[in-house]
N, C-alpha and C positions, 0 to 999 in steps of 0.2 A: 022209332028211335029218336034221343033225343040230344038236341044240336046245342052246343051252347055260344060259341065266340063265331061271330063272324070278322072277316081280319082284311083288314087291305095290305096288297102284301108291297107296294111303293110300285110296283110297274103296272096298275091300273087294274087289277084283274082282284078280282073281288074272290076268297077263297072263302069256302067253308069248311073250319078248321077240323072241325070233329068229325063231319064227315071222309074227309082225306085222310086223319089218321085212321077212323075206322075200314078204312077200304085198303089202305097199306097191312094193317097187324095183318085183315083176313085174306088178301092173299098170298101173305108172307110168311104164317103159321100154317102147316099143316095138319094139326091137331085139331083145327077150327073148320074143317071138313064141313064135318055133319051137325058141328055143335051152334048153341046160338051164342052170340057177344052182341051183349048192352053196354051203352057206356058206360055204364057203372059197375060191371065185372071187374073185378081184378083178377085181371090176367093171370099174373103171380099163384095166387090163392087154386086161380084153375088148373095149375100147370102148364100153359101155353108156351110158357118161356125159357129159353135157353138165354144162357150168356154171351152167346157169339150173337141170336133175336137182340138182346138188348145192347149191344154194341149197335147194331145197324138199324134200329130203332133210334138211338139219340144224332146216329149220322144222318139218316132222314129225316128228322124234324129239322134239326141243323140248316140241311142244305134245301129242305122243301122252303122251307117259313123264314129262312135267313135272318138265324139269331145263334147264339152262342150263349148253350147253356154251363153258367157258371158251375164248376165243381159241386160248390156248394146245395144244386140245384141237384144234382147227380141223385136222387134217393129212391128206393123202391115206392114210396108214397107217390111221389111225383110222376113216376112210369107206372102207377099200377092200374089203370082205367082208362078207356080214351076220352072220359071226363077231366080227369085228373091231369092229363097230357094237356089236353085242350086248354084248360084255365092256366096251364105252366106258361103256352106258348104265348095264349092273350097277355099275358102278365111282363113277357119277356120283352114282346111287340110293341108294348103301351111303356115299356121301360125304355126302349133305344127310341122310341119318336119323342120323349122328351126334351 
């Protein structure tokens, strides 16, 4: 599988981003059982997701990676891949260390 952002997250602890998402969706859907998830699935497309998944989905990025995704950030695009997650948070990371 494959990893895109590595992130420091300010209290020294070096995360790997895609990997922590990818290990939150799978054991937080249960549909994902038996199935495989690349990070280039879109979840969405698979069916994986419910609405209350993506609620606790943006409050775990939120509170994992301590950033605050703007409204605007809010879109199926943006949540449909743990690629797609991944470069949201790199992006939101590399925005507040500014």
């Amino acid at each position: 599988m494959h990893s895109e952002a590595v992130t420091d997250m300010g209290n020294g602890a070096v995360v790997d981003t895609a990997v922590t998402v990818r290990e939150y969706v799978r054991a937080n859907m249960t549909a994902l059982k038996d199935a495989e998830l690349r990070d280039e699935d879109n979840i969405f497309e698979k069916g994986f997701v419910t609405s209350i998944f993506a609620m606790q989905l943006l409050d775990f990025i939120e509170s994992t990676f301590e950033v605050e995704v703007p409204d605007d950030r809010i879109t199926l695009q943006n949540f449909s891949s743990v690629n797609r997650i991944t470069a949201m948070v790199g992006e939101l990371t590399d925005a507040a260390g500014e």
